[in-house]
matplotlib code that plots the C-alpha trace (Angstrom):
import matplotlib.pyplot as plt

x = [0.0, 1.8, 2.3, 1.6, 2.1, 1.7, -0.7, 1.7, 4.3, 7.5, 10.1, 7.8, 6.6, 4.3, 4.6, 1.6, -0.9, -1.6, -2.7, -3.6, -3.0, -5.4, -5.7, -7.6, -4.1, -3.0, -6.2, -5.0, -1.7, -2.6, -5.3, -2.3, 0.3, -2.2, -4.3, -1.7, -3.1, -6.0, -8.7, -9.4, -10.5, -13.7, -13.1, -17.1, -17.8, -19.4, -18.5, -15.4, -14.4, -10.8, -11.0, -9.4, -6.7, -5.9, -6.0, -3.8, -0.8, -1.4, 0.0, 2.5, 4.1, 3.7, 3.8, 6.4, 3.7, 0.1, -2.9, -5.9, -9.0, -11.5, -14.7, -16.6, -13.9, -13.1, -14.0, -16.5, -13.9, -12.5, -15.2, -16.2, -13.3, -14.9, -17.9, -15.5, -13.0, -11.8, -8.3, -7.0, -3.3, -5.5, -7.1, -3.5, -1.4, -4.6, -4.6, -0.6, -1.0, -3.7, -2.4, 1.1, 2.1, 3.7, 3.1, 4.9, 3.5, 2.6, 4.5, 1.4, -2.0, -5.0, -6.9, -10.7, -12.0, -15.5, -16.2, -19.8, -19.9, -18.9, -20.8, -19.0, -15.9, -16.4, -18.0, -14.8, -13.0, -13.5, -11.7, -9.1, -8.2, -8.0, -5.4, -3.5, -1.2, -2.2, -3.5, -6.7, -8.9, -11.6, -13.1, -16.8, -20.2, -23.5, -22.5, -24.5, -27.4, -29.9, -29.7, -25.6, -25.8, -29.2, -27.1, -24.6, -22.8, -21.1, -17.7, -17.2, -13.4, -13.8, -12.6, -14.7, -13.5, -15.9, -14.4, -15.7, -14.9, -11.9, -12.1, -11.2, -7.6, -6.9, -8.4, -6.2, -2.8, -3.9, -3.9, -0.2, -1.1, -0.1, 0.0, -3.5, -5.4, -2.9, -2.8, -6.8, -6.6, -4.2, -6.9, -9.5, -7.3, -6.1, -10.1, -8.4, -10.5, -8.2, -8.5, -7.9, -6.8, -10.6, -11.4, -8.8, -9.8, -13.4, -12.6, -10.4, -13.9, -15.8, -13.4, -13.9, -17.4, -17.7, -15.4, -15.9, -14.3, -14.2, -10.6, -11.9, -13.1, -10.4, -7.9, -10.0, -9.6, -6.0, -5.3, -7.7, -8.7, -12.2, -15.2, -17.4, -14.8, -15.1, -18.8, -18.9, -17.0, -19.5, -21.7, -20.7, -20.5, -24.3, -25.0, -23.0, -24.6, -28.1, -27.4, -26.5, -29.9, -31.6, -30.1, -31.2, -34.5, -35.6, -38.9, -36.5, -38.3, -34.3, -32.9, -35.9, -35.2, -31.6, -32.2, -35.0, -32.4, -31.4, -35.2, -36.3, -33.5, -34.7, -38.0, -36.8, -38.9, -38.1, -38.1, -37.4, -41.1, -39.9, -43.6, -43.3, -40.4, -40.6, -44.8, -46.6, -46.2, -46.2, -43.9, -41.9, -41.4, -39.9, -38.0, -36.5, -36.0, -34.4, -31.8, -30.9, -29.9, -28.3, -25.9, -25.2, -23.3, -23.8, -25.6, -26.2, -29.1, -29.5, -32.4, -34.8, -33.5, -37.5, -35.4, -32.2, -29.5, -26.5, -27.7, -30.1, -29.8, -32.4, -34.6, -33.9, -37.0, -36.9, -39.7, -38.3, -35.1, -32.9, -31.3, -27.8, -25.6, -22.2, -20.4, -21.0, -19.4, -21.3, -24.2, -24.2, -24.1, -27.4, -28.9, -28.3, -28.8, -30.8, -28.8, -26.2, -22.7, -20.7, -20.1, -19.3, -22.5, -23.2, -20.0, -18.5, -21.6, -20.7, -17.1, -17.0, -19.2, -22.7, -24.9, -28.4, -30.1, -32.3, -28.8, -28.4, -28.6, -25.5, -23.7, -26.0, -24.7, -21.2, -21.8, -23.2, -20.7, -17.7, -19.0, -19.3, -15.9, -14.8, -16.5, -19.7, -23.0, -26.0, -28.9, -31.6, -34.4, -37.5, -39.9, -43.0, -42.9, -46.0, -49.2, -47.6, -43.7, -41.0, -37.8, -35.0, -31.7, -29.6, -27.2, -26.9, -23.0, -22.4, -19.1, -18.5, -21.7, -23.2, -24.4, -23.8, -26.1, -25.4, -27.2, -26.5, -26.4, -25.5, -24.4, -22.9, -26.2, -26.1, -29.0, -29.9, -33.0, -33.4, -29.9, -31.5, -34.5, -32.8, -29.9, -33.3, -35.4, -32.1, -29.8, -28.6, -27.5, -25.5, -21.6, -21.2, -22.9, -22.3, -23.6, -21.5, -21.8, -19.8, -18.0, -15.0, -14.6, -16.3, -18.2, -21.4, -22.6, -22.7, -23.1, -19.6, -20.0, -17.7, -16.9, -17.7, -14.1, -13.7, -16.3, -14.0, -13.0, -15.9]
y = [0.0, 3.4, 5.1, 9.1, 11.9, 15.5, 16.7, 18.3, 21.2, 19.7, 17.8, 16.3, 12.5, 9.9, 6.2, 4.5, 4.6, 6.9, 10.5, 13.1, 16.9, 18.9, 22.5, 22.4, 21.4, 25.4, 26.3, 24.0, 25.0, 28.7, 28.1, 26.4, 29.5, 31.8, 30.2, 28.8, 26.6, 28.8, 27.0, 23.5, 23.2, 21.4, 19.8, 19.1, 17.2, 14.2, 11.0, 9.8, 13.6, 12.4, 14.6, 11.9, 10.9, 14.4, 15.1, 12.3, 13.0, 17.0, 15.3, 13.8, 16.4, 19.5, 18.0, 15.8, 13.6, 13.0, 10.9, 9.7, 8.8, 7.3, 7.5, 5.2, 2.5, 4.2, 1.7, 2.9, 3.5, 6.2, 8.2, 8.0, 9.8, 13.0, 12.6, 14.3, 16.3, 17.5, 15.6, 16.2, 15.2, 11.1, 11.9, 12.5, 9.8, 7.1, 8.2, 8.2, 4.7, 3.3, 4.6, 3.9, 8.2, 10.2, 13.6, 17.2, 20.2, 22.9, 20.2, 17.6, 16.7, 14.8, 14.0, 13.3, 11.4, 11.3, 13.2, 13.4, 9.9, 11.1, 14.6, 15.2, 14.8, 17.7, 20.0, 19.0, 21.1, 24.4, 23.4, 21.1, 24.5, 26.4, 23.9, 25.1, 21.7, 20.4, 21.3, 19.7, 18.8, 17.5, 15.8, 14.5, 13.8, 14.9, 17.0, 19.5, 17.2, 17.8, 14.5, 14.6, 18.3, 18.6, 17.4, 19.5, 23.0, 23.7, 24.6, 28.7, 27.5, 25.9, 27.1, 24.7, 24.4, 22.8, 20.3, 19.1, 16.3, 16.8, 20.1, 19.4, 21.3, 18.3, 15.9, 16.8, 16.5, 13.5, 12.4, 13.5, 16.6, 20.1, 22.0, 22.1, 24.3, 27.3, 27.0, 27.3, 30.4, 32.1, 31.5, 33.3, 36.3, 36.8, 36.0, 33.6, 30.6, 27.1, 26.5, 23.0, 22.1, 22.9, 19.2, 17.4, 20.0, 19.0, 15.4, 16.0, 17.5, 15.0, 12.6, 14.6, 13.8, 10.6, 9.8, 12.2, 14.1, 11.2, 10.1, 6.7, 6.5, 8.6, 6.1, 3.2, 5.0, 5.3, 1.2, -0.1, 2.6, 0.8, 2.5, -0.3, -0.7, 3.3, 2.7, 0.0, 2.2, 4.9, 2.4, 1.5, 5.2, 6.0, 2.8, 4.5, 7.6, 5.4, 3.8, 7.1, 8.9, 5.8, 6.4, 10.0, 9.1, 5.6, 6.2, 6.5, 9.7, 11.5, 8.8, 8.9, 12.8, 12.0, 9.0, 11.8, 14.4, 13.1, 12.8, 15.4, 17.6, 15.6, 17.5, 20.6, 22.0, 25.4, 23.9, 20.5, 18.9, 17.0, 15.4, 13.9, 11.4, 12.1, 12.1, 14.7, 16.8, 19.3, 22.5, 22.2, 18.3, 19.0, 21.9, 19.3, 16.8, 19.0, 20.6, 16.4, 16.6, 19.3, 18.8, 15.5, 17.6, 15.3, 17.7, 21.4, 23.7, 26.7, 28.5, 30.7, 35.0, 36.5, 39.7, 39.4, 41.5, 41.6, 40.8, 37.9, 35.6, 39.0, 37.4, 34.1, 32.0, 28.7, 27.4, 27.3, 25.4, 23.1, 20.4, 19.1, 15.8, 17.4, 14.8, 14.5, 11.3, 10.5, 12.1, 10.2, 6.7, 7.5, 9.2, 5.4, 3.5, 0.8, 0.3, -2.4, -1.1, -4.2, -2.7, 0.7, 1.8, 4.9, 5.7, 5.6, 7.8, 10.5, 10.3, 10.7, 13.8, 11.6, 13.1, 12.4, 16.3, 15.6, 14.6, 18.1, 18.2, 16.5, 19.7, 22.1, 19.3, 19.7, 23.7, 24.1, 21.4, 24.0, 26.8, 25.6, 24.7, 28.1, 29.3, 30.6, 30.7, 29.8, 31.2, 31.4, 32.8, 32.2, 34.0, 34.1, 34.6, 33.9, 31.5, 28.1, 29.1, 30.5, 32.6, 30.8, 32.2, 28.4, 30.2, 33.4, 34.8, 37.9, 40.0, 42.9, 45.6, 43.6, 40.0, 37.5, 35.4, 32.3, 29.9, 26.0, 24.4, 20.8, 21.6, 24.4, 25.9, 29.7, 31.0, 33.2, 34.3, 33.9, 36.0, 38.2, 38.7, 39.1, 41.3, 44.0, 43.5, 44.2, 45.7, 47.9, 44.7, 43.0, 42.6, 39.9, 37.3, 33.7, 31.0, 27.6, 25.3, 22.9, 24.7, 26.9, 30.3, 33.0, 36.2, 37.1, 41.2, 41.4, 37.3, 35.6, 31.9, 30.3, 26.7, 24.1, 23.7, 27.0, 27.7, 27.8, 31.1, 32.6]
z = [0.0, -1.3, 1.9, 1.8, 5.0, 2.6, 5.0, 7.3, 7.6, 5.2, 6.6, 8.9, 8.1, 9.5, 7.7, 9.6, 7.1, 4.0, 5.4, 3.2, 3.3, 4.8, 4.9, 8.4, 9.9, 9.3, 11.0, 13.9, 13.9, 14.5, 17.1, 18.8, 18.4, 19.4, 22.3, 23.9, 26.3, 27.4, 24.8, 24.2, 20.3, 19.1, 15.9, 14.4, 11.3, 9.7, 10.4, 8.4, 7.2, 8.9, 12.1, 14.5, 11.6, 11.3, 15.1, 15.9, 13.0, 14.3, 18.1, 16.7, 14.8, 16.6, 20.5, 22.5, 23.8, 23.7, 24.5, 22.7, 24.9, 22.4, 24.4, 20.9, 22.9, 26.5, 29.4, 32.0, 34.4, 31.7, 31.5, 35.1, 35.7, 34.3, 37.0, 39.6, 38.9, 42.6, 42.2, 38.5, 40.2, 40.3, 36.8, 34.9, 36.4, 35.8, 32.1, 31.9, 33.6, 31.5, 27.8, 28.9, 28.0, 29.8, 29.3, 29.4, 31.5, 27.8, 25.6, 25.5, 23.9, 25.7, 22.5, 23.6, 20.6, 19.6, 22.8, 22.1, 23.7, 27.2, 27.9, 31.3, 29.6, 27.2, 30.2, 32.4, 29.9, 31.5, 34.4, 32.6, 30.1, 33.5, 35.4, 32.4, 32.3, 28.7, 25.4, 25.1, 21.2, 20.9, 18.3, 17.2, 15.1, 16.3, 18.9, 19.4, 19.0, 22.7, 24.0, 23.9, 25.8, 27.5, 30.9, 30.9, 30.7, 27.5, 28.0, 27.0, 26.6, 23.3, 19.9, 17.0, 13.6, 11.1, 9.1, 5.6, 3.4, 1.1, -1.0, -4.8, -4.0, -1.5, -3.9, -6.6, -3.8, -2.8, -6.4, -6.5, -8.0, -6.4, -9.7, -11.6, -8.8, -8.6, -12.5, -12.9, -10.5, -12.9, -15.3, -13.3, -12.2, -15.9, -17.1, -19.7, -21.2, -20.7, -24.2, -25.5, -21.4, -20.8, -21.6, -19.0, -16.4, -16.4, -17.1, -13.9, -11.7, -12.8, -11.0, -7.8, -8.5, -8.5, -5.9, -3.8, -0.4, 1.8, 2.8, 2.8, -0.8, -2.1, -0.6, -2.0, -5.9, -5.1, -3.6, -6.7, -9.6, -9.4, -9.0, -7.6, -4.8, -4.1, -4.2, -1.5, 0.6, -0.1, 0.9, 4.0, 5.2, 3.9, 5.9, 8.9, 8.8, 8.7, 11.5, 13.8, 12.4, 14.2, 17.0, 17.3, 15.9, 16.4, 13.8, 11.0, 9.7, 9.6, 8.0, 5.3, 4.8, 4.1, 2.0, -0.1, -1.1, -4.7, -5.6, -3.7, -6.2, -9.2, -8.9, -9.4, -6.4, -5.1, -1.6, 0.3, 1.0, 4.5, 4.7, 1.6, 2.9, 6.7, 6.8, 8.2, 11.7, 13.5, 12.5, 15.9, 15.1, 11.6, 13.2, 15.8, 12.7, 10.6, 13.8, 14.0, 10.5, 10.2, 13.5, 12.0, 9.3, 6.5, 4.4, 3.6, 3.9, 1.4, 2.9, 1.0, 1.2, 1.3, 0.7, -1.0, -0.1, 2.3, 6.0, 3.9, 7.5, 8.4, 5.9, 6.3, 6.0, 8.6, 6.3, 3.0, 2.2, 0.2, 1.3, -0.4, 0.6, 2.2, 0.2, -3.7, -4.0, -1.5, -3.5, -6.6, -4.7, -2.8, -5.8, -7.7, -4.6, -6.3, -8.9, -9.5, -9.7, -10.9, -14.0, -13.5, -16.0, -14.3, -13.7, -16.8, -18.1, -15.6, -16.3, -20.0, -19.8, -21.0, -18.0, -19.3, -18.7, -16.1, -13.8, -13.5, -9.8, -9.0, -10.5, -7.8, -5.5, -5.8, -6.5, -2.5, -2.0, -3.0, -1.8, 1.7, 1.5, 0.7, 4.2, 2.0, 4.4, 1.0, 0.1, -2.7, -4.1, -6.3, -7.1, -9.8, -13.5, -14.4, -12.6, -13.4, -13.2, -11.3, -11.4, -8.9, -8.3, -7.6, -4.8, -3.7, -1.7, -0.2, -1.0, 0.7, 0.5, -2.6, -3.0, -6.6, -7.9, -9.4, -11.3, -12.3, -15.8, -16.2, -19.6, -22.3, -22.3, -21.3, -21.0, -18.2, -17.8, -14.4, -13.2, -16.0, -14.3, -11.0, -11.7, -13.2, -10.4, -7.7, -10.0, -7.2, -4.9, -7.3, -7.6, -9.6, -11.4, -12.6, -14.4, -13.8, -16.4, -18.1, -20.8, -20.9, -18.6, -21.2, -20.5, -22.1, -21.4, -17.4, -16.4, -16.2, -17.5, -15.1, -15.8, -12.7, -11.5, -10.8, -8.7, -5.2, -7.0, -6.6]

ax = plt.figure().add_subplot(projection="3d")
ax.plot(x, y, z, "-o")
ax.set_aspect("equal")
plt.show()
C-alpha cells in the first residue's frame, strides 16, 4: 500500500498509514500559536471527514507527547473519571498509567476522541483549560445534538472548527497533483479561457465527482482505480450515517429525509417537502427533525433569502429550504442507490461527460458542496414569472456591500433568464454574477460563465 504523509508542515513525516494533506491542519496550527493553552479546540464534522486521523498526525508532529481517549472504545472506568473532577493530580497519572504516555507540563496533547460519547468529559473542559497543564482537542459527530448536551454545561473555553470532506484542491494533492489548482486560478485572475486544457480540467472534476471528499473513498480509488470498490465504501459510510440517524430518531423519519435528497433535487422544487419522505407533523417536530440533520453535518441547507441583499440571514425564512448531501461522492451513490454497480454503468456515463439532462442536480450538488468549503454561508431565491412558473436564483454569496447570484447548468447551455430577471429586479445589490456550467470560462454582457471547477473562485 503506497504510503503518503503530505498533509503536514514539510520535513515532517508519519509512515503509519496513507494520510492526506489537509488545509484544516494550518487552522490547527494557529489556534495552537495563538491560544496557547487557554482554549481546548472542538473539531465538528461528519463521520469519516478524517478529524481523528488528522488530530492524531497533528499530536505527533507539533507535540512531545500526547494521548488519545476514544470515548466510541473508552471503558466505564474512563469516562467515570470525568464525574469528579476535585483531584485532576489522580485523573492524569490514571490516564498516563492506563495509555502507557507520559506527558509534558505545555509540551502535551490529551486528545478526547469522539467526545460526544462522554458529555461530562467535554464540560470537564472548562476546568481542565483552567489547570492550564495540557493542550486539550476534541473531536466529534453529532455534537450538538440535545440528547448529547441537554445534561450539561457547555464549556465557553472551546474554539470549534468545522471540518468538511476533502475540498477538490486536497483531492487533486492527494492524487499526487499540487500544480493544476494554482494554475486554474491564474486562469481566473487573468479572465483567460483554458482552451484545449478545458477538456482534461473537467474530465479531472468529474473525477472529484464521482469519488468524492471522503478520505476513505479517495484512498479506495487510489489502492484499486475501481469504481465499484469506491462505491462499496461509499456504501458502508451511507449505511453508517443510517445507522446514527436511528439512533437519534428511532422512527427512521431523519434517515428517510436523508435518504430523499437526490429525488427530492430531481423534482426541481423550489423547496425541500420533508412530509413527503418524513410524513406529516407538526412544525416544531420537523424543526427538531431538521436541527438532528443538520448537527449530524452530513448535508447542507441553502435556505430561501425572502429579501435578498447583504444581511439575507435578516430574511432568512426557517420554512423554505434546500437540502444538499455534504459529500457529492457521496451524493451520486445515494442518488443510484438501487442500482447495480458491478459494471461501472453509471459511472463511466458521468465520467465521460454523458450526464443524461435531467442529472443536473449532482452539479448544484457539488456547487453548494464548494461553496461551503470556501466558508460561503448559501442562500436562494425564487420568485414568480408567471401563474404556473417560477424565477430561482440556484445560490446566492455575499461579497462585501453587494451580494452574486449564481445559477447552475448541467451543460454548455447559457441561457440566463433567471440572473437576468434578478440582476433587473435588484440591479442595485449586485456585484457579480455567474452561471457555472460545463463549458469553458467566457463572458457574455454582465453574467460571467464560469466553468464548474472553478467555482472555489468565486
Amino acid at each position: 500500500m503506497k504510503k503518503s504523509c503530505i498533509f503536514a508542515p514539510k520535513n515532517q513525516t508519519i509512515m503509519t498509514e496513507r494520510i492526506f494533506r489537509r488545509k484544516i491542519y494550518s487552522k490547527m496550527l494557529e489556534w495552537k500559536r495563538e491560544n496557547d493553552g487557554k482554549s481546548a479546540l472542538l473539531i465538528e464534522g461528519a463521520r469519516r471527514v478524517g478529524k481523528s486521523t488528522i488530530v492524531e498526525a497533528f499530536a505527533k508532529n507539533e507535540y512531545d507527547s500526547y494521548l488519545v481517549i476514544d470515548f466510541n472504545k473508552a471503558s466505564q472506568a474512563i469516562k467515570s473519571l470525568f464525574d469528579d473532577l476535585m483531584d485532576l493530580e489522580y485523573l492524569f497519572l490514571y490516564l498516563q498509567t492506563t495509555y502507557r504516555v507520559t506527558l509534558k507540563q505545555r509540551k502535551s496533547v490529551i486528545i478526547f476522541d469522539e467526545v460526544q460519547k462522554c458529555p461530562m468529559a467535554r464540560q470537564a473542559i472548562k476546568y481542565l483549560v483552567e489547570d492550564g497543564r495540557y493542550d486539550y482537542i476534541e473531536t466529534g459527530s453529532l455534537i450538538s445534538i440535545k440528547k448529547n448536551t441537554e445534561s450539561i454545561t457547555i464549556p465557553s473555553e472551546e474554539d470549534r472548527i468545522q471540518m468538511y470532506p476533502m475540498d477538490y484542491e486536497e483531492f487533486r494533492w492527494a492524487l499526487g497533483d499540487e500544480l493544476t489548482v494554482p494554475l486554474l486560478r491564474q486562469f481566473w485572475e487573468q479572465r483567460h479561457p483554458l482552451g484545449p486544457a478545458h477538456r482534461d480540467a473537467a474530465r479531472n472534476l468529474r473525477l472529484y465527482m464521482l469519488v468524492g471528499g471522503m478520505p476513505q473513498a479517495v484512498d479506495a480509488y487510489l489502492e484499486t482505480n475501481n469504481f465499484s470498490k469506491v462505491d462499496m465504501v461509499k456504501r458502508r459510510i451511507l449505511k453508517l450515517y443510517d445507522d446514527d440517524f436511528l439512533k437519534i430518531d428511532p422512527s427512521g423519519r431523519v434517515s428517510r429525509m436523508f435518504r430523499s435528497i437526490p429525488g427530492q433535487l430531481s423534482k426541481n422544487a423550489i423547496r425541500y417537502i420533508p412530509y413527503s419522505s418524513a410524513g406529516r407533523m407538526d412544525e416544531e417536530k420537523q424543526a427538531e427533525l431538521l436541527m438532528d440533520l443538520t448537527d449530524s453535518k452530513t448535508v447542507n441547507i441553502v435556505y430561501h433569502a425572502d429579501d435578498p441583499q447583504v444581511g439575507m440571514g435578516l430574511t432568512k425564512n426557517q420554512d423554505r429550504f434546500k437540502l444538499f448531501v455534504g459529500d457529492t461522492g457521496l451524493f451520486v451513490t445515494l442518488a443510484f442507490w438501487d442500482k447495480d454497480f458491478t459494471e461501472n454503468i453509471i459511472y463511466e456515463k458521468l465520467l465521460s461527460d454523458k450526464l443524461p439532462a435531467n442529472l443536473g442536480y449532482i452539479y448544484e450538488n457539488l456547487v453548494a458542496q464548494m461553496l461551503v468549503a470556501g466558508g460561503n454561508e448559501l442562500y436562494y431565491h425564487a420568485w414568480p414569472r408567471d401563474e404556473k412558473h417560477y424565477y430561482e436564483i440556484d445560490f446566492l454569496v455575499s461579497r462585501g456591500a453587494k451580494i452574486c447570484p449564481i445559477e447552475v447548468k448541467s451543460s454548455g447551455y447559457n441561457t440566463h433568464a433567471s440572473l437576468d430577471a434578478f440582476c433587473k429586479k435588484y440591479s442595485s445589490r449586485v456585484q457579480w454574477r455567474y452561471l457555472i456550467y460545463t463549458k469553458d470560462l467566457s463572458k457574455d454582457e454582465n453574467t460571467i460563465l464560469l466553468p464548474a471547477y472553478m467555482t472555489m473562485f468565486i
